[in-house]
Backbone as numpy.savetxt, mean C-alpha at the origin, in Angstrom:
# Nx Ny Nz CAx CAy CAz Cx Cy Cz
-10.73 9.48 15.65 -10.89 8.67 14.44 -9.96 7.47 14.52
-10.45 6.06 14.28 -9.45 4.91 14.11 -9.55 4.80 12.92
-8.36 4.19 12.49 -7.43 3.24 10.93 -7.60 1.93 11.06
-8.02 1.60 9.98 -8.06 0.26 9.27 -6.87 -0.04 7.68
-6.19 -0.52 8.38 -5.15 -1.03 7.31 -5.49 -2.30 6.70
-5.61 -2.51 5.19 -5.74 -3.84 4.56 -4.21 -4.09 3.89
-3.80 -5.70 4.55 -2.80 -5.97 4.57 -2.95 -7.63 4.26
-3.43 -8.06 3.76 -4.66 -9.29 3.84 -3.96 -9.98 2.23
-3.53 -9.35 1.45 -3.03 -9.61 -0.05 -1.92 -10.73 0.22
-1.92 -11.52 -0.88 -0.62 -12.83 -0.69 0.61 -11.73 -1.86
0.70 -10.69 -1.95 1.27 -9.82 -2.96 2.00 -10.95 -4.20
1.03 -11.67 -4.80 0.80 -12.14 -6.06 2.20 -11.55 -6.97
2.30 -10.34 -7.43 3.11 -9.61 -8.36 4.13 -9.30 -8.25
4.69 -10.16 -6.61 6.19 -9.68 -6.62 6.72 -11.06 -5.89
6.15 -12.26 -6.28 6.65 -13.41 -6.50 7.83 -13.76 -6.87
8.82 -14.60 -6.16 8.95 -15.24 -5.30 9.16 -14.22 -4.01
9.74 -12.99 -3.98 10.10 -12.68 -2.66 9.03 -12.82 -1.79
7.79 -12.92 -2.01 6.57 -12.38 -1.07 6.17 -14.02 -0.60
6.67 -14.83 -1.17 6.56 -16.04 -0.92 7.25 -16.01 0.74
8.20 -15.35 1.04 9.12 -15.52 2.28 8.94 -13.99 3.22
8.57 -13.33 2.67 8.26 -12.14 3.50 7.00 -11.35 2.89
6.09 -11.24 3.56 5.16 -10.37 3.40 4.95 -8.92 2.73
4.48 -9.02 1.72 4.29 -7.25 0.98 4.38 -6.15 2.12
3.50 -6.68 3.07 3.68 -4.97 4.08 5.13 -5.00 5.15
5.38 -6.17 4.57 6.96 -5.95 5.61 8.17 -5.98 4.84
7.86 -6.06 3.24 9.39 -5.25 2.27 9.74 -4.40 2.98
10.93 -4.19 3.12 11.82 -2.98 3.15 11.88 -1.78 2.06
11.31 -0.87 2.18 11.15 0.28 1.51 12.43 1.23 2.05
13.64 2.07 1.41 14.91 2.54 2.03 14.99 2.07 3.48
15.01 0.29 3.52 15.13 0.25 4.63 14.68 0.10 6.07
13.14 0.48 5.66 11.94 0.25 6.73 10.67 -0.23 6.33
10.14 -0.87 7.11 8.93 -1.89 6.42 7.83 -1.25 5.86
7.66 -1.65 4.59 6.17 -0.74 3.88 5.38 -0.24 4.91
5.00 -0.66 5.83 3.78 -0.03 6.47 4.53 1.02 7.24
5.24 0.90 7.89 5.95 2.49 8.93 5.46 3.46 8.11
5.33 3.69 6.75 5.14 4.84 5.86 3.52 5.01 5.69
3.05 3.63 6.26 1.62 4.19 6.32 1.49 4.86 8.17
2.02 3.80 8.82 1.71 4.51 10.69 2.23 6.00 10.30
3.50 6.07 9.67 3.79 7.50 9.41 2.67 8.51 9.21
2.02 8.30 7.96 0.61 9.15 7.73 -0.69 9.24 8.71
-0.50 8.11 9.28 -1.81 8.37 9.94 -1.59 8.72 11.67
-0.26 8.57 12.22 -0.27 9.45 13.06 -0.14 11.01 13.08
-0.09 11.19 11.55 0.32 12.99 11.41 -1.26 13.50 11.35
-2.09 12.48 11.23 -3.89 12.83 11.48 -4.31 12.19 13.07
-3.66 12.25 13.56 -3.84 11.86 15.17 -4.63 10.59 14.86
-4.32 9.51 14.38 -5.09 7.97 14.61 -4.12 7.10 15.33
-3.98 6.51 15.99 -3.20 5.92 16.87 -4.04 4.62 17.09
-5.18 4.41 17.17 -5.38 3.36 17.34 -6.16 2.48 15.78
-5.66 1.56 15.91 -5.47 1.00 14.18 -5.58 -0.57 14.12
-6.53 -1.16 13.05 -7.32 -2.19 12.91 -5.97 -2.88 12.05
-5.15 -3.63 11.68 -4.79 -4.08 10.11 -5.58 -5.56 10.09
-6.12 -5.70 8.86 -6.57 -6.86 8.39 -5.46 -7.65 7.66
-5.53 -9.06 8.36 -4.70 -9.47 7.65 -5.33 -11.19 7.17
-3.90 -11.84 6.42 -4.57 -13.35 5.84 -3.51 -14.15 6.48
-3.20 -14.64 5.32 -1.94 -15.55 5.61 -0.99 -15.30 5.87
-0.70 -14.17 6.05 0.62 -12.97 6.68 0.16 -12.70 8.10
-0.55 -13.39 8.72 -0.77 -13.01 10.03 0.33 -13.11 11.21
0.69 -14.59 10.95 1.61 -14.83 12.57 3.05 -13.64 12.03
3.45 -13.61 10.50 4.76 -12.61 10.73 4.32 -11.13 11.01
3.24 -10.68 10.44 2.92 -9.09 10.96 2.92 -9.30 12.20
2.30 -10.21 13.39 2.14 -9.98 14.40 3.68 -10.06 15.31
4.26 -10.57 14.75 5.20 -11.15 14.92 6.37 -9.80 14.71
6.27 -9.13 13.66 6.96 -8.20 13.18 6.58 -6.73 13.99
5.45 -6.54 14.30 4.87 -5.29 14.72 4.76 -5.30 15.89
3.80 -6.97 16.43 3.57 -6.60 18.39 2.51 -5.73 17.91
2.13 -5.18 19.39 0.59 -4.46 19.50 1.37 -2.75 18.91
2.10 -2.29 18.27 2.33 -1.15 17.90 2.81 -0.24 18.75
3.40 -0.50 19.62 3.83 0.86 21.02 4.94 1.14 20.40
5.82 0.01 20.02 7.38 1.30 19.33 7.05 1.74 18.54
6.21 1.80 17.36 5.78 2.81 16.74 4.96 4.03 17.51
4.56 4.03 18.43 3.28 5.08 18.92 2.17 4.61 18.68
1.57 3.54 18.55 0.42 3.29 18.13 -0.04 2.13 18.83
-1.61 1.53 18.86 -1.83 0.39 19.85 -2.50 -0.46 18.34
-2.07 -1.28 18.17 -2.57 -2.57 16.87 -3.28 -3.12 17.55
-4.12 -3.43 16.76 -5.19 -4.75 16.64 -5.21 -5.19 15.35
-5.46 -6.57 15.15 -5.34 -7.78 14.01 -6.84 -8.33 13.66
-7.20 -8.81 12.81 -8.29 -9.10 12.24 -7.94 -9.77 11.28
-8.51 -11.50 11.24 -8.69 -11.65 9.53 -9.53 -11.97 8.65
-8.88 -11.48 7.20 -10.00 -11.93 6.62 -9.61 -13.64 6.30
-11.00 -14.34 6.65 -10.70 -15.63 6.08 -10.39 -16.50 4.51
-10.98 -15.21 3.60 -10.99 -15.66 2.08 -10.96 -14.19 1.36
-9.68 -14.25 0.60 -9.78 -12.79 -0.20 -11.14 -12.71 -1.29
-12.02 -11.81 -1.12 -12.93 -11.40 -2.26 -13.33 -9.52 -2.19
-12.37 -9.43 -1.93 -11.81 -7.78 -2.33 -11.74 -6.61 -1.49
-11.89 -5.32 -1.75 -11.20 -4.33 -0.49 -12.67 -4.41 0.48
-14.18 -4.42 -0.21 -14.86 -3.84 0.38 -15.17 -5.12 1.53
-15.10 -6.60 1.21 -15.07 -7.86 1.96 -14.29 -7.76 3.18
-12.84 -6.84 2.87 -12.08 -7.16 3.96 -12.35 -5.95 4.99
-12.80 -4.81 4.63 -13.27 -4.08 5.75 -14.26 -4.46 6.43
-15.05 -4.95 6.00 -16.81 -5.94 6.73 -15.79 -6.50 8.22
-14.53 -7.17 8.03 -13.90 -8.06 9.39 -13.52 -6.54 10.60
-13.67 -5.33 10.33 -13.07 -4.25 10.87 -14.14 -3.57 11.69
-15.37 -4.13 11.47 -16.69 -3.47 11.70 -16.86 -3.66 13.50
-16.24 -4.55 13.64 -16.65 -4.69 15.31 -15.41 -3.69 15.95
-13.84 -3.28 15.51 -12.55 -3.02 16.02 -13.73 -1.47 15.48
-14.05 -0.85 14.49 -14.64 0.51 14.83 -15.57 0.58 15.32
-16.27 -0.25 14.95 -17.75 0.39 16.21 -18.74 1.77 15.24
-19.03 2.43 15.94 -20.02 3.54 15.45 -19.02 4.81 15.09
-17.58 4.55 15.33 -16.67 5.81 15.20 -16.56 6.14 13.60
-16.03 7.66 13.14 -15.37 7.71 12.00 -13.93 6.39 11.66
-13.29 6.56 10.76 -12.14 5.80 10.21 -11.62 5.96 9.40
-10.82 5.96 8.78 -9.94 6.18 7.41 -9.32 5.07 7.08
-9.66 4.44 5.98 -8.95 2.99 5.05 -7.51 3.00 4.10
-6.69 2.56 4.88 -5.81 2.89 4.09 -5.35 1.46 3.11
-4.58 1.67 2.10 -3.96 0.15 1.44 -2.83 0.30 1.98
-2.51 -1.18 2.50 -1.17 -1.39 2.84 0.20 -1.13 2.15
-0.01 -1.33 0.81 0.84 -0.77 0.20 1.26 -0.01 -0.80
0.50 1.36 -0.06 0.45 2.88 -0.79 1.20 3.67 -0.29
1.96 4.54 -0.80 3.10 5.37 -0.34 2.94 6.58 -0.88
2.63 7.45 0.23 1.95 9.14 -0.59 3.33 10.14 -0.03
3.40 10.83 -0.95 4.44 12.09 -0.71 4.34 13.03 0.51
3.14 13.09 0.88 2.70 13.97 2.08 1.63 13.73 2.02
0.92 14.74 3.65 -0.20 13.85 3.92 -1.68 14.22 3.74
-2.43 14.09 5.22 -3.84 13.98 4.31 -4.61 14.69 5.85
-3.66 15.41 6.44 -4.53 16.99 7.24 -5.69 17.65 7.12
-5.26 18.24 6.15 -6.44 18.97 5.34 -7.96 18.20 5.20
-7.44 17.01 4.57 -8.73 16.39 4.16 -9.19 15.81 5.28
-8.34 14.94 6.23 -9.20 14.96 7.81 -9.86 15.95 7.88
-9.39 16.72 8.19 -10.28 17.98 8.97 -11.32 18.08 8.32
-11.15 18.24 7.27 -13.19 18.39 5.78 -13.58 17.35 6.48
-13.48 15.96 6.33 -14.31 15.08 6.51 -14.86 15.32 8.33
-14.05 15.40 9.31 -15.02 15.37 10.12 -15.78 16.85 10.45
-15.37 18.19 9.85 -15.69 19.34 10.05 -17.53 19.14 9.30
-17.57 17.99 8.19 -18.21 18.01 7.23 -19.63 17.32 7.77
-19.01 16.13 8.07 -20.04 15.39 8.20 -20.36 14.19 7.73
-20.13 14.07 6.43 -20.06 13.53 5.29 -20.10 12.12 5.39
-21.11 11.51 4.90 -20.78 9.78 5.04 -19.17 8.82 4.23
-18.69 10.02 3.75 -17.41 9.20 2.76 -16.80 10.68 2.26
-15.55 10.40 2.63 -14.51 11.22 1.59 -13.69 10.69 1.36
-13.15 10.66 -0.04 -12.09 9.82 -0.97 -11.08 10.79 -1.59
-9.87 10.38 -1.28 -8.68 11.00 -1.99 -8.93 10.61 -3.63
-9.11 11.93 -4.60 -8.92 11.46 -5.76 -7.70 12.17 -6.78
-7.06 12.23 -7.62 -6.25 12.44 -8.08 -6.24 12.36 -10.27
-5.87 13.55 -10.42 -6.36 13.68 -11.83 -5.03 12.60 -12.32
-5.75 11.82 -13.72 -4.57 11.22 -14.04 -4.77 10.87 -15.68
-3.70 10.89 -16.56 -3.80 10.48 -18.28 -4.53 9.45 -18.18
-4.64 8.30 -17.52 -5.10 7.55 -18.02 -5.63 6.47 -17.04
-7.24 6.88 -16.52 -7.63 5.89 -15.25 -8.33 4.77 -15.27
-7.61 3.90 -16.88 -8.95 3.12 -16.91 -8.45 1.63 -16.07
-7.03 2.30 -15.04 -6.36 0.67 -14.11 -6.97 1.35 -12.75
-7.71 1.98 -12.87 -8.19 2.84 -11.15 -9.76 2.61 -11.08
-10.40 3.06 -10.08 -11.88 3.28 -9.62 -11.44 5.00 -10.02
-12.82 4.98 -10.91 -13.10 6.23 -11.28 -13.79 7.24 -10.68
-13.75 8.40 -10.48 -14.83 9.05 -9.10 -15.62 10.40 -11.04
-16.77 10.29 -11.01 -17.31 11.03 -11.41 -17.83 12.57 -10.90
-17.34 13.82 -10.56 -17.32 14.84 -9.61 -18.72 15.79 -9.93
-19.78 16.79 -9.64 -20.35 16.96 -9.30 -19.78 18.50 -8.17
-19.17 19.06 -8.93 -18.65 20.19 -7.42 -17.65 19.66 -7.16
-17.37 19.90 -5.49 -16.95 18.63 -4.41 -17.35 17.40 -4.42
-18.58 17.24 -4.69 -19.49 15.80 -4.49 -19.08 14.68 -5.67
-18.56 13.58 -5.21 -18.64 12.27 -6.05 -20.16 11.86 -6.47
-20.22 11.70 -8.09 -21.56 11.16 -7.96 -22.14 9.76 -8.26
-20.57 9.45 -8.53 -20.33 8.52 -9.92 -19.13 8.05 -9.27
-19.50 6.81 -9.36 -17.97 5.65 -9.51 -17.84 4.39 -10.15
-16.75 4.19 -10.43 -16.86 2.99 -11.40 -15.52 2.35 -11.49
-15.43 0.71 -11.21 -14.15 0.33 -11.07 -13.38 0.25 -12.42
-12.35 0.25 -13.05 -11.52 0.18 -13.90 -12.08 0.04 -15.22
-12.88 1.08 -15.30 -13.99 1.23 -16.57 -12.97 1.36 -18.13
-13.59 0.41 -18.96 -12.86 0.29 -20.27 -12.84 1.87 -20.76
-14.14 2.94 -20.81 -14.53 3.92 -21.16 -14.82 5.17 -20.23
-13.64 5.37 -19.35 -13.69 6.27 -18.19 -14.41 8.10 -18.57
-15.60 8.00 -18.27 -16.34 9.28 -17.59 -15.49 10.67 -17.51
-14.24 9.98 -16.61 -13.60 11.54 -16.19 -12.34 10.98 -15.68
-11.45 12.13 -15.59 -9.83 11.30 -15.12 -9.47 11.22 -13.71
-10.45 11.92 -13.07 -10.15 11.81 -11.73 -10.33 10.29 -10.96
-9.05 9.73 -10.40 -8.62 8.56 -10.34 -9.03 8.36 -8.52
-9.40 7.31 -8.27 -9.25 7.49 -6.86 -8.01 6.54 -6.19
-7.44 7.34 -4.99 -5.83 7.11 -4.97 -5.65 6.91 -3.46
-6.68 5.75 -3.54 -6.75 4.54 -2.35 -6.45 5.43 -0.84
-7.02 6.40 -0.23 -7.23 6.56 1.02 -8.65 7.33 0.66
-9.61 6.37 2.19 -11.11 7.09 2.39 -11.05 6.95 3.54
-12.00 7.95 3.70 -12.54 7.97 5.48 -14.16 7.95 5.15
-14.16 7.50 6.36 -15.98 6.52 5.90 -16.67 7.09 7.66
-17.70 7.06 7.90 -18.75 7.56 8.63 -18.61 5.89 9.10
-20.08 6.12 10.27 -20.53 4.49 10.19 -21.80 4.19 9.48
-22.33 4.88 8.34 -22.95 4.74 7.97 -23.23 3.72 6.45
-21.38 3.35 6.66 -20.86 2.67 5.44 -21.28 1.14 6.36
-21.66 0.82 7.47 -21.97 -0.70 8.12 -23.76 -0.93 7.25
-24.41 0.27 7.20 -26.19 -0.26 6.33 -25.61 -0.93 5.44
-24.91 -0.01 4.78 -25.21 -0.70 3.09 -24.27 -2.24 2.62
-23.01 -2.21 3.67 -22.17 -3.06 3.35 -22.90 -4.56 3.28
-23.70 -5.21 4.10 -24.89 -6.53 4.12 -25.20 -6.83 2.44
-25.99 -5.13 1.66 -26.71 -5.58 0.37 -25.70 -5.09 -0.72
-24.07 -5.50 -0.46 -23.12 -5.01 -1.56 -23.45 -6.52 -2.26
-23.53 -6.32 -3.38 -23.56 -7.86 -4.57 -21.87 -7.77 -5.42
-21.75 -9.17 -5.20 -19.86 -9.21 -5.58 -20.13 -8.24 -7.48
-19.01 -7.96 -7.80 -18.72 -7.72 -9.07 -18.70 -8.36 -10.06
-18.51 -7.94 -11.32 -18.11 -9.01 -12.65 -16.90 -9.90 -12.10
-15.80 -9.58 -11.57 -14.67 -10.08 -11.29 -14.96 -11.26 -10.29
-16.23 -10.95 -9.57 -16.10 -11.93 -8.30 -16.07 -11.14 -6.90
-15.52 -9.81 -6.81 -15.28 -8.96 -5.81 -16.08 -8.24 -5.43
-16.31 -7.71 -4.26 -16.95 -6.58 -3.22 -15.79 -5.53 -3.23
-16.39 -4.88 -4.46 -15.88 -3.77 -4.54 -15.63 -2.52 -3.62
-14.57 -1.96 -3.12 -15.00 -0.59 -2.13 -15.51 0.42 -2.98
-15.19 0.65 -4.43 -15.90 1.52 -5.35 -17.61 1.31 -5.13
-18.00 0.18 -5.36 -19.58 -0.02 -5.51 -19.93 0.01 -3.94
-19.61 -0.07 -3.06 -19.73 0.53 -1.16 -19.97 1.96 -1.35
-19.37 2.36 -1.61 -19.58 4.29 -2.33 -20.61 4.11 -2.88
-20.73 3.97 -4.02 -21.95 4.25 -4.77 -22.93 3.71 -4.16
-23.21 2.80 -3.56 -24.45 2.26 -2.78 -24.59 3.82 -1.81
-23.46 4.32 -0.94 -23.80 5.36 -0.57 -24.80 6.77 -0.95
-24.27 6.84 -1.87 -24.34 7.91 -3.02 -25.83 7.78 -3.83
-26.19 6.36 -4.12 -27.88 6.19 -4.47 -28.42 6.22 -3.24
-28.27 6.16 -2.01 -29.06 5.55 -1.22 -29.13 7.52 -0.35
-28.66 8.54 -0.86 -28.48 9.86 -0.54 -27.46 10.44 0.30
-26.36 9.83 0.78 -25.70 10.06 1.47 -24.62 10.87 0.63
-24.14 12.10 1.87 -23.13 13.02 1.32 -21.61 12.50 0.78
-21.15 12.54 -0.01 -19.85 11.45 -0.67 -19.23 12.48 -1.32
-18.01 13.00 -0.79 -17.14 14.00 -0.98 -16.03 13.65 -1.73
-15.29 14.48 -2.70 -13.60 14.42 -3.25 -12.41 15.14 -2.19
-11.86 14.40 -1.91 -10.57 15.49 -1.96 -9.27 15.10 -2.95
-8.88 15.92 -3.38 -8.26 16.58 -4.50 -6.87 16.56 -3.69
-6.03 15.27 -4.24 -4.54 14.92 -3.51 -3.77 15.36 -4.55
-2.57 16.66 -3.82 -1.57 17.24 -5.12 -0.71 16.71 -4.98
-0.07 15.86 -3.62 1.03 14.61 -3.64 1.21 13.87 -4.96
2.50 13.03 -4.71 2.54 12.12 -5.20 2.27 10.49 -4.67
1.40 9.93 -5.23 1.59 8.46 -4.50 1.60 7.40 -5.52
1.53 6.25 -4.79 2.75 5.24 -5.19 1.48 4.02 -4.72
1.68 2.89 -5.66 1.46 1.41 -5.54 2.43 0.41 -5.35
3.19 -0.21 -4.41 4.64 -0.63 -4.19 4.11 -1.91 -4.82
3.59 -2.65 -5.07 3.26 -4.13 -5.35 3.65 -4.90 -6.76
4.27 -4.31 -7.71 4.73 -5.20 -8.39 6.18 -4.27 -8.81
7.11 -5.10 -9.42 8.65 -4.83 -9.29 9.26 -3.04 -9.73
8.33 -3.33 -10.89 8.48 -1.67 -11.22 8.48 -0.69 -10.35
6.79 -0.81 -9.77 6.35 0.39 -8.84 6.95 0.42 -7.34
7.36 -0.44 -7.24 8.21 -1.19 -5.92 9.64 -0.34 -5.86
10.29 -0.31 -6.99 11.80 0.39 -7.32 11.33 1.46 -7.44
10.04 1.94 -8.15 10.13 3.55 -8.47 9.86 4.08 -6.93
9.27 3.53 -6.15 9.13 3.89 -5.22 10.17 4.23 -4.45
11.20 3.20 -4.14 12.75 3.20 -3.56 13.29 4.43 -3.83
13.39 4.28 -5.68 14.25 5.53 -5.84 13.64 6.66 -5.52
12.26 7.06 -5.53 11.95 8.35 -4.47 11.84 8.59 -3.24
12.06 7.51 -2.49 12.26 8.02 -1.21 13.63 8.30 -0.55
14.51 7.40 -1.59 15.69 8.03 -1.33 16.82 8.97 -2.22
15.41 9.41 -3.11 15.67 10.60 -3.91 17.05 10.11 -4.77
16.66 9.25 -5.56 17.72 8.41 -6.63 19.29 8.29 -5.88
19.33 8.54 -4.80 20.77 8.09 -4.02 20.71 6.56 -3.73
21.69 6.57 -2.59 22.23 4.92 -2.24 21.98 4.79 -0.74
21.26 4.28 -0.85 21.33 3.73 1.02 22.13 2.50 0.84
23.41 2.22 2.03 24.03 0.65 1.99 24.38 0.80 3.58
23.86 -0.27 4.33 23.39 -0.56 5.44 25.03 -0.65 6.04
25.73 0.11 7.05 26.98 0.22 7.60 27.18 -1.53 8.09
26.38 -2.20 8.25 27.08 -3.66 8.44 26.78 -4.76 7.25
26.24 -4.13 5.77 26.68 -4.68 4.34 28.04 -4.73 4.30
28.28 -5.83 2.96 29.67 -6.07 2.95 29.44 -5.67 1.34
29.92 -5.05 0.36 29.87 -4.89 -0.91 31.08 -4.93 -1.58
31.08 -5.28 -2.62 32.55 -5.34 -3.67 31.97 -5.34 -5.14
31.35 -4.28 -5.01 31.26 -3.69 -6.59 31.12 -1.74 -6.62
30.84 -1.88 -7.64 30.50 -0.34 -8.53 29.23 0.13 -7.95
29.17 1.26 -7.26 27.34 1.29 -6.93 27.23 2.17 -7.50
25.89 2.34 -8.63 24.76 3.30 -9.18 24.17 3.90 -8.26
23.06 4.60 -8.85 22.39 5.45 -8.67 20.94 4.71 -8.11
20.37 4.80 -7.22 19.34 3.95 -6.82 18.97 2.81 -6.35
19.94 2.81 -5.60 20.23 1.21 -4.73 20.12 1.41 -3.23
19.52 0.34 -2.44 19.90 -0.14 -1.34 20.11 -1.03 -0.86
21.01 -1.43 -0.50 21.19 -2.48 0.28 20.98 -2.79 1.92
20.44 -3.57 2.03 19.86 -3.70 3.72 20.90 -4.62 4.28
20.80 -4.32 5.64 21.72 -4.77 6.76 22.27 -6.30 7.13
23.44 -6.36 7.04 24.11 -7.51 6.74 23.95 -8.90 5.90
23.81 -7.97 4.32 23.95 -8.33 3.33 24.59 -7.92 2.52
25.44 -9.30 1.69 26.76 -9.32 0.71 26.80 -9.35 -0.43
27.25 -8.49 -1.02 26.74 -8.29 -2.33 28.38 -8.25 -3.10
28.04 -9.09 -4.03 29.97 -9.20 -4.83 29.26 -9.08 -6.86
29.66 -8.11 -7.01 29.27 -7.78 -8.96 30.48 -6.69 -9.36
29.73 -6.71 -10.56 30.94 -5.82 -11.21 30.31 -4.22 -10.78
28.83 -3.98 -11.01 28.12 -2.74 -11.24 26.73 -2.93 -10.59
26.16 -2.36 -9.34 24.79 -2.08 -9.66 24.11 -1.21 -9.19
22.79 -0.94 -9.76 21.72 0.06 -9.83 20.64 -0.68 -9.85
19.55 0.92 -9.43 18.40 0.88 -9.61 17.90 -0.52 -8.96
18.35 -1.26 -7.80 17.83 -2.55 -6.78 17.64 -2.06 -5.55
16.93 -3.04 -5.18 17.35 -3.67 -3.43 17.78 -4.88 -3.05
18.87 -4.50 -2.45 19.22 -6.18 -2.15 18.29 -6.04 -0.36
17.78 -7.35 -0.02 16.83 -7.85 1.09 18.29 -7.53 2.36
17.66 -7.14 3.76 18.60 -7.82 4.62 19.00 -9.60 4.43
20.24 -9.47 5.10 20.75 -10.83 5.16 21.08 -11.52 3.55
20.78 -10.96 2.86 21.06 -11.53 1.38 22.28 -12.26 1.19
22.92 -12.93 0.21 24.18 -13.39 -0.48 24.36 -13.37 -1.75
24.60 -12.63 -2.17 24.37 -12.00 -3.43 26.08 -11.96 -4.30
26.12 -13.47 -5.17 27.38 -12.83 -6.17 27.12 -13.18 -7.27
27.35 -12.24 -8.51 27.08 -12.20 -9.82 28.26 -11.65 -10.76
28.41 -12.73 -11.85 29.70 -12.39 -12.21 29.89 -11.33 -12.87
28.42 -10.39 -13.75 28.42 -9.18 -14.33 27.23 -8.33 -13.46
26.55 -7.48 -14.07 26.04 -6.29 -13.47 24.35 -6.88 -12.70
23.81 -6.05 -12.32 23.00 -5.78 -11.08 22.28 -4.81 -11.80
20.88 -4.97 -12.48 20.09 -3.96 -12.51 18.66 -3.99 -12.67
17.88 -3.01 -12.03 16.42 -3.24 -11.94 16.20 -4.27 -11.22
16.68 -4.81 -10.29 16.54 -6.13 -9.58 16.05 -6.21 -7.67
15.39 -6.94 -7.55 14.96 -7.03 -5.91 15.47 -8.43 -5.47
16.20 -8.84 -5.28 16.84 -9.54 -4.43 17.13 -10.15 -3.19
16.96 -11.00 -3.10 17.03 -11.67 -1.45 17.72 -13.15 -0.84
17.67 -13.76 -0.24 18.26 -14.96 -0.08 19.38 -15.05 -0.71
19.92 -16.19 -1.03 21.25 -16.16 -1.52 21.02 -17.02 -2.70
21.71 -15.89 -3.41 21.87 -15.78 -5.52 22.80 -15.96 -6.01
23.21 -17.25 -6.50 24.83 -16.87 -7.01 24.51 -17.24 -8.49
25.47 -16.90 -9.38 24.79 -16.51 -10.89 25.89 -16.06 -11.68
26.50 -16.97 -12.81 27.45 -16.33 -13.72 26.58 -15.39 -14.91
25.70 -15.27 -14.95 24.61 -14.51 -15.78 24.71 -13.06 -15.02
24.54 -11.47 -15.81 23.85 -10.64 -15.04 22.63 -10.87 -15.07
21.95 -9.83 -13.73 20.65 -9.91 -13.66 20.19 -8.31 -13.78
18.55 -8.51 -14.55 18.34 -7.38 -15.09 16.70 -7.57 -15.03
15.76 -6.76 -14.76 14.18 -6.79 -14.29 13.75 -8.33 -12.99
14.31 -8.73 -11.98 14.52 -9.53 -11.52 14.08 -9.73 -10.14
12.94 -10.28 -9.76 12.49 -10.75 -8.41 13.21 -12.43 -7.99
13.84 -11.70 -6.99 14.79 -13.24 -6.75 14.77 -13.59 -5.58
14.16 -15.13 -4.74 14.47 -15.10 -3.75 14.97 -17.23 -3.42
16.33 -16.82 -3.28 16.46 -18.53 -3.05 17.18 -18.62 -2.14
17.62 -19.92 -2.29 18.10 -20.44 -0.43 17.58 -20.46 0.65
């Protein structure tokens, strides 16, 4: 089975930093968002792996190389114009060929992995299986309507959601997802939905499976989900990089990356970027940080990137 990573996003929601470094190459405790995806998908034996990318191309390539220090062999693809998940897999269609695949988002971060559900999908047969996940409230998700095992029903971020089962962005697709992709028609939004790619499946008779993820996962892309993420992977402790220089109070949920200076009275719950310069004459909190910040103000809910 090969991986297709979409990595293709200008990450819009975590502006300015993404202006200077790419969403899939934040530092997550320390290592670039995506390692945590190669992480998952070599624990399902995929090694060889598509990422789509945009305007983040020359630094991913730049940052990654063809994937051997990770264990893995990369290939690059882009999309030329964002018009949504199901648009940017269409550029992936020649790197799979007639093989199975599994789609991952670049910047999703799951608690553990997705074994089990490999194995269903190719034991199965199945033209599509989708990780879905029960949730209070899915009307910011693609909805999977269930049927048994069987999806029957999907629907993107429906005002009046059907059922709570959320789908929680990893599928593995047959090649039978290349027919229908030609007669996908964009959305209300403008987009080629990967939700309405399914359902074209699903009318057209093809087998379209759930699996039922008891993990936890994660959307790193805007500041909130970005920190909540931090603080669980390093389980609300402190990572501070042995060649940081610091001269303050450290909280509970911080890291600081490698040879970057950080001078405050107190902080928590951040990341300061490698290489940062960071002095603030009061506290440090909820903040992502980078370049060099100097500031008689504290800072508090804060995407910062200058110099």
């Amino acid at each position: 089975m090969k991986g297709v990573i979409l990595a293709a996003g200008k990450g819009t929601r975590l502006f300015p930093v993404t202006y200077h470094i790419p969403k899939p190459l934040l530092p997550l405790a320390n290592r670039l968002t995506l390692e945590y995806a190669f992480d998952r998908l070599r624990e399902i034996d995929v090694r060889d792996i598509c990422i789509v990318v945009g305007e983040n191309e020359p630094q991913l390539k730049s940052a990654l190389g063809d994937g051997a220090r990770f264990g893995l062999r990369l290939s690059y693809v882009r999309q030329t114009h964002p018009q949504g998940l199901a648009h940017a897999v269409g550029f992936a269609k020649e790197f799979v060929g007639d093989e199975p695949f599994v789609l991952y988002l670049g910047d999703a971060i799951y608690s553990k992995g997705f074994q089990d559900h490999a194995r269903r999908f190719l034991e199965s047969g199945c033209a599509n299986l989708n990780l879905v996940q029960w949730v209070e409230d899915p009307r910011r998700y693609g909805v999977a309507n269930l049927d048994g095992e069987r999806i029957v029903k999907l629907v993107e971020k429906p005002k009046h959601p059907e059922s709570n089962w959320a789908m929680a962005g990893l599928y593995f697709f047959g090649p039978q997802i290349w027919d229908v992709l030609p007669d996908l028609q964009p959305s209300a939004r403008g987009e080629y939905e990967i939700t309405d790619t399914i359902q074209l499946l699903i009318d057209r008779g093809h087998t379209v499976l759930a699996g039922i993820y008891d993990g936890v996962w994660y959307d790193s892309g805007t500041l909130d989900s970005f920190l909540e993420v931090s603080r669980f992977l390093i389980n609300n402790g402190r990572i501070i990089d042995p060649t940081a220089r610091v001269k303050a109070e450290v909280g509970d949920a911080v890291v600081i990356g490698a040879g970057a200076t950080v001078e405050c009275t107190f902080i928590e719950d951040s990341v300061i970027l490698p290489g940062a310069r960071i002095k603030i004459e009061g506290e440090i909190q909820h903040c992502l940080l980078g370049g060099t910040v100097f500031s008689e103000d504290p800072l508090k809910d804060a995407i910062l990137y200058e110099g």
